[in-house]
MMTF fields as JSON, N, C-alpha, C and O atoms, coordinates in Angstrom:
{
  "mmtfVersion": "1.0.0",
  "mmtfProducer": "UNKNOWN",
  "numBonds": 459,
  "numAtoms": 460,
  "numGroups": 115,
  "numChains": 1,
  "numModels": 1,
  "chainsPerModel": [1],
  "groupsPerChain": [115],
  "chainIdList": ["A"],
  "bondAtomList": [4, 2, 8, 6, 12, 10, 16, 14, 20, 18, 24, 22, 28, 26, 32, 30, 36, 34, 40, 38, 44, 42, 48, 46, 52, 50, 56, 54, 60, 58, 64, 62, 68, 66, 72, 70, 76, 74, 80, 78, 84, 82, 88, 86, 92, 90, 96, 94, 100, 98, 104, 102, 108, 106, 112, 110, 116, 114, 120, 118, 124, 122, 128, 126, 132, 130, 136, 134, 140, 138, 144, 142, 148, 146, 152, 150, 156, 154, 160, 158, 164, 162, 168, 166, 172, 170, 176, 174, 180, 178, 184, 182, 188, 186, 192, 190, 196, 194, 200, 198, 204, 202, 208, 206, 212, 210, 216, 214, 220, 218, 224, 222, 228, 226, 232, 230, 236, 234, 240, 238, 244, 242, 248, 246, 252, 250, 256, 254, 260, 258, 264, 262, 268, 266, 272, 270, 276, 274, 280, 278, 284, 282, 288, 286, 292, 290, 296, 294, 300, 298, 304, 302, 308, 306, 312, 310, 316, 314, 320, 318, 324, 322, 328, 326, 332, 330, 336, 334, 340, 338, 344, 342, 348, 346, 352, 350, 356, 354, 360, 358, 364, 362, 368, 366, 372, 370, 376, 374, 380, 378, 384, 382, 388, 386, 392, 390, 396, 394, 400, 398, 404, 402, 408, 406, 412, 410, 416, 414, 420, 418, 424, 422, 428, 426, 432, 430, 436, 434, 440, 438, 444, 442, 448, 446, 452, 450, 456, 454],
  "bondOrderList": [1, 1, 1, 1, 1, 1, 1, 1, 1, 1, 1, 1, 1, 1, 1, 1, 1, 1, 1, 1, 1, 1, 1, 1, 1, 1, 1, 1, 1, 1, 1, 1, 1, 1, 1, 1, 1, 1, 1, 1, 1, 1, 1, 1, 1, 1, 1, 1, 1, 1, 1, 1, 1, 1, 1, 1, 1, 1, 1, 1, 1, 1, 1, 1, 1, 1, 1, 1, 1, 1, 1, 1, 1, 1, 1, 1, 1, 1, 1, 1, 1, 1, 1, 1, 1, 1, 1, 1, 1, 1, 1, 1, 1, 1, 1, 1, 1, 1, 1, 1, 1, 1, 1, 1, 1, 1, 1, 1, 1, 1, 1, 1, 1, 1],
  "groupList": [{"groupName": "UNK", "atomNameList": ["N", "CA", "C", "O"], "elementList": ["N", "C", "C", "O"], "formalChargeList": [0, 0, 0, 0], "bondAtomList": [1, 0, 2, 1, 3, 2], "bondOrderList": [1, 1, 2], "singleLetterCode": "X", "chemCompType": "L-PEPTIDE LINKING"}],
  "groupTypeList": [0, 0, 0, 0, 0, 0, 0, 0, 0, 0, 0, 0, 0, 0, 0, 0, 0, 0, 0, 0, 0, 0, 0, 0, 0, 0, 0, 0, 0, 0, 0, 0, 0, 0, 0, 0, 0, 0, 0, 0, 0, 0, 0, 0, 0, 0, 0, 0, 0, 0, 0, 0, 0, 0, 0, 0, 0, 0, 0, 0, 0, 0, 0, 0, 0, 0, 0, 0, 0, 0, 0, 0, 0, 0, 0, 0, 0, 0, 0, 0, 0, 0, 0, 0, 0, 0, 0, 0, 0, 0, 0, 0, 0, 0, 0, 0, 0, 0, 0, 0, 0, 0, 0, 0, 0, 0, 0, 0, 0, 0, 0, 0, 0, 0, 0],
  "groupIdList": [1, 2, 3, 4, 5, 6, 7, 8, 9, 10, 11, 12, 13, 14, 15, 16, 17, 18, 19, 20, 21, 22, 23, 24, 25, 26, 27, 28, 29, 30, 31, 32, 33, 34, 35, 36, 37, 38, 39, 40, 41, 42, 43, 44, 45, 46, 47, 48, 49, 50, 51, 52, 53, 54, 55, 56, 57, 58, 59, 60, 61, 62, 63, 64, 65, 66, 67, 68, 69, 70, 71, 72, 73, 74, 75, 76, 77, 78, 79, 80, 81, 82, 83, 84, 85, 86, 87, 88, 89, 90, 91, 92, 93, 94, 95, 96, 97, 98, 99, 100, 101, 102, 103, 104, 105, 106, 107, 108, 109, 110, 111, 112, 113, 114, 115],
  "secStructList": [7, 4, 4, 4, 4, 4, 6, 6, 6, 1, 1, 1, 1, 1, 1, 1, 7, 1, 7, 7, 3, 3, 3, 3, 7, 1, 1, 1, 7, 3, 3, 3, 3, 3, 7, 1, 1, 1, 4, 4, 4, 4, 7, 7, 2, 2, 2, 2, 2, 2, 2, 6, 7, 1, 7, 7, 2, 2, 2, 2, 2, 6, 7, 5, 7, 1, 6, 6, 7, 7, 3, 3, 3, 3, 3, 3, 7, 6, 6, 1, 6, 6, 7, 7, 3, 3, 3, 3, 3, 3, 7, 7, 1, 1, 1, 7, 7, 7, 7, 3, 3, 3, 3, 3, 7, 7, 1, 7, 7, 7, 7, 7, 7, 7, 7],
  "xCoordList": [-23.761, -25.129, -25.191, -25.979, -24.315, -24.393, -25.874, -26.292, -26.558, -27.914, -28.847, -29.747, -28.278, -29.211, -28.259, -28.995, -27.419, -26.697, -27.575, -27.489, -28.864, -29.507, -31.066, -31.898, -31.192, -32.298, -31.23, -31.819, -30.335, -29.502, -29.307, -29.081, -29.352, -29.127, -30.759, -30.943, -31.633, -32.97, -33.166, -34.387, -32.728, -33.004, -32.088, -32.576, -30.91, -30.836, -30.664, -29.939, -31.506, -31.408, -32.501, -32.481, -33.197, -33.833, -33.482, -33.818, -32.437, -31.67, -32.672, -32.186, -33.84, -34.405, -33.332, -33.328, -32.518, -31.595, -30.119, -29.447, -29.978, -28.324, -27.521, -26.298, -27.904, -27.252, -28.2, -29.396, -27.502, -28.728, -27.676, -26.488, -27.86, -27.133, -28.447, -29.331, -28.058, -28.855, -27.297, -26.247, -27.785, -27.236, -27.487, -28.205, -27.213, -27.359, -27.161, -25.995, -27.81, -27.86, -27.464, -26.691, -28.11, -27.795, -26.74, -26.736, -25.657, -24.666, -23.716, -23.209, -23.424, -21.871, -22.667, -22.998, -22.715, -23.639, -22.19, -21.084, -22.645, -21.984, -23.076, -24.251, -22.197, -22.921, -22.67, -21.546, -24.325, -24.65, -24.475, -23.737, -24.979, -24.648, -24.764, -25.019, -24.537, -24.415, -23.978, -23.84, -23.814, -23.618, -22.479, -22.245, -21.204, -19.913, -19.636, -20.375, -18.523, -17.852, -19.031, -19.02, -19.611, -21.035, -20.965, -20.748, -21.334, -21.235, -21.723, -21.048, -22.798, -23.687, -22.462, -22.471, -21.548, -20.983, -19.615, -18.793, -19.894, -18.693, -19.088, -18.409, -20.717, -21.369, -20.646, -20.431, -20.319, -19.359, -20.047, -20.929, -19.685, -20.643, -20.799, -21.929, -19.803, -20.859, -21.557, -22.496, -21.279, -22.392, -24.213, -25.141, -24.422, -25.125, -25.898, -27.082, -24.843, -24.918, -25.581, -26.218, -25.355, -25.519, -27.012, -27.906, -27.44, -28.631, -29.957, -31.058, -29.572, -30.48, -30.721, -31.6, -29.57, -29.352, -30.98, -31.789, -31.316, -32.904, -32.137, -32.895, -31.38, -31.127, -31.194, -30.19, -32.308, -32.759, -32.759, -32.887, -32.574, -32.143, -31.079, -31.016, -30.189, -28.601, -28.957, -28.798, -29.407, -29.222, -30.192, -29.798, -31.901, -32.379, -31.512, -31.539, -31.085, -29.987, -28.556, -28.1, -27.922, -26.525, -27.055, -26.669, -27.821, -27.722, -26.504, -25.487, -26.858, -25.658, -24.823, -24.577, -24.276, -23.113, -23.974, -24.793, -23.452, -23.676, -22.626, -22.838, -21.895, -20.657, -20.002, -19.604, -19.81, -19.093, -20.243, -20.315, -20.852, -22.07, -22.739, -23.407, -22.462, -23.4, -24.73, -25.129, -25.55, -27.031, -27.975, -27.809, -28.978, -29.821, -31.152, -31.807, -31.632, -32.689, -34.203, -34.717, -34.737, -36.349, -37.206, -38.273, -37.081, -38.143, -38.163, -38.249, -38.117, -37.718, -39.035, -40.036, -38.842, -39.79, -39.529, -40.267, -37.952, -37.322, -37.791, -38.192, -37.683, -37.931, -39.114, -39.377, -40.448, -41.652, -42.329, -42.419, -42.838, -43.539, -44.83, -45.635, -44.72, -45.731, -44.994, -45.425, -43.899, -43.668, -42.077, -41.849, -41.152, -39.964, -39.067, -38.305, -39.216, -39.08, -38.32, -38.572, -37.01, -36.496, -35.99, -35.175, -36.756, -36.254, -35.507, -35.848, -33.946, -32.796, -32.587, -32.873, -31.949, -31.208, -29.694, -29.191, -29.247, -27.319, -27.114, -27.786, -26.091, -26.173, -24.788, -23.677, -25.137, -24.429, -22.689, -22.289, -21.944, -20.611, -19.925, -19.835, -19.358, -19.08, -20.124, -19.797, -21.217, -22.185, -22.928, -23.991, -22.662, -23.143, -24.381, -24.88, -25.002, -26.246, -27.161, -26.54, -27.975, -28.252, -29.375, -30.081, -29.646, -30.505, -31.316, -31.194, -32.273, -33.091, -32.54, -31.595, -32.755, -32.378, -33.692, -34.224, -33.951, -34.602, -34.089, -33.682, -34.17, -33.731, -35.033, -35.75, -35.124, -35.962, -35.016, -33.883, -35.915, -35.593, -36.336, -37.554, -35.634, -37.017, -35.851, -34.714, -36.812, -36.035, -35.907, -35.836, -35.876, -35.541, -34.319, -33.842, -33.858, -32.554, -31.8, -30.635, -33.369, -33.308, -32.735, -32.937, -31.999, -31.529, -32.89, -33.881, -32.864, -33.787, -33.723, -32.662, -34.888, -34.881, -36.503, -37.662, -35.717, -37.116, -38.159, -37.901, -39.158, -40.085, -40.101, -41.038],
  "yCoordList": [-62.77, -62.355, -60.936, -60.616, -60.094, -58.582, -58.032, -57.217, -58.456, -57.985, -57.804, -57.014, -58.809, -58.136, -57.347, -56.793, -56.841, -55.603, -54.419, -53.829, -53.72, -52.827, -53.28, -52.554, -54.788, -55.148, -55.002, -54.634, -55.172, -55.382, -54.073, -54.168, -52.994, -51.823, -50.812, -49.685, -51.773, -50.671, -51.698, -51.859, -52.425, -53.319, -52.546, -52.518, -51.853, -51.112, -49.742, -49.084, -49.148, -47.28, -47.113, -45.918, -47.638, -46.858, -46.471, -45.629, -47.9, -48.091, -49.3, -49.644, -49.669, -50.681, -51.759, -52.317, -52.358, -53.392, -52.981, -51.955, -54.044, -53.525, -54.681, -54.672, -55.432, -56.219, -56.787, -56.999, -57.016, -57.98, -59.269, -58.949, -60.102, -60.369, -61.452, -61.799, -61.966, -62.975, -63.866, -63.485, -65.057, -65.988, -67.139, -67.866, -67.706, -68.691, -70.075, -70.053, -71.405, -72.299, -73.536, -74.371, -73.654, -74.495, -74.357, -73.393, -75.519, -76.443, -75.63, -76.246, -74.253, -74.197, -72.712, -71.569, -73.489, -71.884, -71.023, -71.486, -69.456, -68.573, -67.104, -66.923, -66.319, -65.016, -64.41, -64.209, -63.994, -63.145, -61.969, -61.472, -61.243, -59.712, -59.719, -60.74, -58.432, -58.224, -56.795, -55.85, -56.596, -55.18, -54.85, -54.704, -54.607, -54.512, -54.476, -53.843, -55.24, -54.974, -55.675, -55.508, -56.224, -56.672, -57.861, -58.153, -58.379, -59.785, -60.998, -62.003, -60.714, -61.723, -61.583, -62.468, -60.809, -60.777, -62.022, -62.36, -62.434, -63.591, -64.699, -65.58, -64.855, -66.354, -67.413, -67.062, -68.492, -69.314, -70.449, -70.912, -71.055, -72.016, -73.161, -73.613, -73.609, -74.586, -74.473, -75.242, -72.935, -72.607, -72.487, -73.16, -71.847, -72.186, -73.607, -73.604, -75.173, -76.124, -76.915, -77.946, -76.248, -76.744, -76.042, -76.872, -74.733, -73.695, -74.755, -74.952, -75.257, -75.792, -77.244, -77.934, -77.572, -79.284, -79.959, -79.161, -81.07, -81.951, -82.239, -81.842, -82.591, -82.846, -81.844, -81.136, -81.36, -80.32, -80.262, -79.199, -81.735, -81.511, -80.662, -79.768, -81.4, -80.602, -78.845, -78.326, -78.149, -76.796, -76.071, -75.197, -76.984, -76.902, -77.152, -76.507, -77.865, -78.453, -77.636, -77.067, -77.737, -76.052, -75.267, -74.195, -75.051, -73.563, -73.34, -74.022, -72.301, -72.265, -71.155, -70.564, -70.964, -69.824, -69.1, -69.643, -67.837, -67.418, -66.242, -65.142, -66.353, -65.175, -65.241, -64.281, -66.46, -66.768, -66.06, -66.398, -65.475, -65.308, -66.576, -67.439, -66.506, -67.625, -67.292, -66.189, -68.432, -68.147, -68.768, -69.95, -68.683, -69.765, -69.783, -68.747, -71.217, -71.532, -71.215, -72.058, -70.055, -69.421, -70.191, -70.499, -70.658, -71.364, -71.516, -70.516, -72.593, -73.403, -73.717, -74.194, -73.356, -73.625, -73.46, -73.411, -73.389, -72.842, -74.285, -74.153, -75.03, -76.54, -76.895, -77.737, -76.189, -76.236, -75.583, -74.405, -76.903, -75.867, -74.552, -74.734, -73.702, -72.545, -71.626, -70.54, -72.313, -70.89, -70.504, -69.52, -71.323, -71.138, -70.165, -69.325, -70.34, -69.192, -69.766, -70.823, -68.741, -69.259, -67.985, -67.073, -68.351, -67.303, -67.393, -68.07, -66.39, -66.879, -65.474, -64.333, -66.056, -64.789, -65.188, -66.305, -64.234, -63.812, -64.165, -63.627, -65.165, -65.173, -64.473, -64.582, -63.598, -62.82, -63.226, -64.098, -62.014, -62.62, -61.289, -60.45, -60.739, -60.366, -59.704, -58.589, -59.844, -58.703, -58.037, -57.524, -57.922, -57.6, -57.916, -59.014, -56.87, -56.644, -57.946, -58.175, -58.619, -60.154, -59.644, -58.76, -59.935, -59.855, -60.333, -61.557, -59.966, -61.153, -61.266, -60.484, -62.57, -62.558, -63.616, -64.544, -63.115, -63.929, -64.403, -63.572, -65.795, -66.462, -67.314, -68.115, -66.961, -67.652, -68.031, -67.655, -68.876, -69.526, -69.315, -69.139, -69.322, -68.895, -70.148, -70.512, -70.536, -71.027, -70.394, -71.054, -69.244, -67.907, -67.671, -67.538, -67.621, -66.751, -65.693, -65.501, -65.03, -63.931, -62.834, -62.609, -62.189, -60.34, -59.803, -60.049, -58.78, -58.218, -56.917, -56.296, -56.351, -54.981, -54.376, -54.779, -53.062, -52.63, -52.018, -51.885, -51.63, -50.882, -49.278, -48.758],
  "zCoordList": [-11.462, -11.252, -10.698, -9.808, -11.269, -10.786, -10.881, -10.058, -11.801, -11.815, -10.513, -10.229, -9.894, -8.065, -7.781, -6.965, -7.698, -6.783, -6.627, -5.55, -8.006, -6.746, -6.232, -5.688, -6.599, -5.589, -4.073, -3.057, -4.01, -2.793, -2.071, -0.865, -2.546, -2.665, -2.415, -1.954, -2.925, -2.449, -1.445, -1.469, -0.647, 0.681, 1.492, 2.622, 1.465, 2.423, 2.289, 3.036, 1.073, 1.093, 2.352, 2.648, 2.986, 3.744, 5.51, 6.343, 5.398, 6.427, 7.699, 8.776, 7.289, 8.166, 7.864, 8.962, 7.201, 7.396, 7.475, 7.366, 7.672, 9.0, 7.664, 7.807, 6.7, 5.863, 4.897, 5.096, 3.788, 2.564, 1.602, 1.614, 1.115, 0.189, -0.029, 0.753, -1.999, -2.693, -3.257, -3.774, -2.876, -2.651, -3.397, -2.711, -4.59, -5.487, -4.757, -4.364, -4.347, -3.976, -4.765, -4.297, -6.192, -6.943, -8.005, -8.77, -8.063, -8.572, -7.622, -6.685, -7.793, -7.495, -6.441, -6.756, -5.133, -4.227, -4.507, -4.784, -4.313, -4.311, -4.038, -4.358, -3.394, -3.025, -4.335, -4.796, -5.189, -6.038, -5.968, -6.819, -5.113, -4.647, -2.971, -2.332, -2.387, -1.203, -0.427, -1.203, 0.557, 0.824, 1.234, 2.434, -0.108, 0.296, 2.27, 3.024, 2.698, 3.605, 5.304, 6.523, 4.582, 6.477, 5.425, 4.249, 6.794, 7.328, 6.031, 5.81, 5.396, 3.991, 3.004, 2.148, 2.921, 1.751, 1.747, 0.896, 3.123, 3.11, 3.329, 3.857, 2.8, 3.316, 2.36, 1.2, 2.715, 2.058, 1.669, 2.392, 0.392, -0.207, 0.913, 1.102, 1.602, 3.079, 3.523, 3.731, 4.013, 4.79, 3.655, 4.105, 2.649, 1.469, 1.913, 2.252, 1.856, 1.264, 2.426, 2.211, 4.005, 5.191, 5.208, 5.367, 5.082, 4.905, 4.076, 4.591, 2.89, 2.344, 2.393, 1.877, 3.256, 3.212, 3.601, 4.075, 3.442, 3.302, 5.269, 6.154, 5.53, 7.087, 7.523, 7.444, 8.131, 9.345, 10.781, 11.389, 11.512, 12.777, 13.403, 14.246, 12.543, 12.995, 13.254, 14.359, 12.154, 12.038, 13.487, 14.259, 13.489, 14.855, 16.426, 17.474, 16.188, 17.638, 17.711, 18.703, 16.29, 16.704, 16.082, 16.548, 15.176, 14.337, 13.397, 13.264, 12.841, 11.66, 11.978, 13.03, 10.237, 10.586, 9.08, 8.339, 9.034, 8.009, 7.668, 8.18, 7.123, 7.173, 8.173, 8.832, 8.405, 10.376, 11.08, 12.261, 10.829, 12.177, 12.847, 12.277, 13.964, 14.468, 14.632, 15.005, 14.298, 14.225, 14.877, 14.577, 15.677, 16.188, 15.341, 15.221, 14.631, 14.287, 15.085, 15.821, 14.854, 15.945, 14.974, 15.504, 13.574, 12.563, 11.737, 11.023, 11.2, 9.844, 9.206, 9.739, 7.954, 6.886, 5.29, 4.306, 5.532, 4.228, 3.109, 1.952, 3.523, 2.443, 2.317, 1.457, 3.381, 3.024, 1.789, 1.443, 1.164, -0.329, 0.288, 1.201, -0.27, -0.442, 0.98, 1.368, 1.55, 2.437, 1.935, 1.232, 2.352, 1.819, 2.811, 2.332, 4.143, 5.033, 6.031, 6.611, 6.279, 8.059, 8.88, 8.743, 9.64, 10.809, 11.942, 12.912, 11.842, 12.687, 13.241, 12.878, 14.305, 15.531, 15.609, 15.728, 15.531, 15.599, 17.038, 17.918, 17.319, 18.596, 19.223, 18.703, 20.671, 20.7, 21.37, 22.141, 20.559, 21.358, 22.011, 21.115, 23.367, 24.305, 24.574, 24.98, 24.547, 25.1, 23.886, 24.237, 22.637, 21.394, 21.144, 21.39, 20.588, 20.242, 19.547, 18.509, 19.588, 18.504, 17.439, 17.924, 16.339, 15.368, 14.776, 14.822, 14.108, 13.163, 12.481, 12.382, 11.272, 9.971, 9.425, 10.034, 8.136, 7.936, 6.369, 5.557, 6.089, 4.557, 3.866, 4.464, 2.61, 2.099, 0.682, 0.382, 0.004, -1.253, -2.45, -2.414, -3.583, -4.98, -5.789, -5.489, -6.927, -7.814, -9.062, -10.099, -9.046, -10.177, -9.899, -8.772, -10.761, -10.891, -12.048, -12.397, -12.498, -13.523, -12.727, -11.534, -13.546, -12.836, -12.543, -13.231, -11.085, -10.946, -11.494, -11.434, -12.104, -12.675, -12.325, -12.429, -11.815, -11.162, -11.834, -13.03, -11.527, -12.163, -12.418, -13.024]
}
């Protein structure tokens, strides 16, 4: 799915994101594109499979990983129809800076091509 590499790519020419990657969920998850060498580009199909799983407590109570990042769940709505949205914070390790991240879901999976 090289075809997102420069939706991935105009998500961080402006420099408001610190990382991007699109991430295929269904039959065999795998990272589609991503931003050579940071952290999304090593999200691993568990982690994927744990992200979208229908059991949502768990991820509220530990939180996930995402590229080995640890993450804390701030709001889940990714499996809700009409929003499709979750909002997570990096949780920090020796003192390191923590982040947003936010993940949503589409069930498209055409190449993006811009206008």
């Amino acid at each position: 799915m090289s075809g997102w590499a420069p939706y991935v790519d105009s998500l961080m020419a402006d420099g408001t994101c610190q990382d991007a990657a699109i991430v295929g969920y269904k039959d065999t998850p795998a990272v589609w594109a991503a931003t050579p060498g940071k952290t999304f580009a090593n999200i691993t199909p568990a982690e994927v499979n744990a992200l979208v799983s229908p059991e949502r407590g768990a991820l509220l109570v530990n939180g996930l990983t995402l590229g080995g990042q640890k993450c804390s769940v701030i709001r889940d709505s990714l499996l809700v129809d009409g929003e499709h949205t979750m909002d997570l914070r990096t949780k920090s390790t020796a003192g390191a800076p923590t982040y947003n991240i936010t993940a949503t879901i589409t069930n498209k999976s055409e190449s993006w091509t811009p206008l």
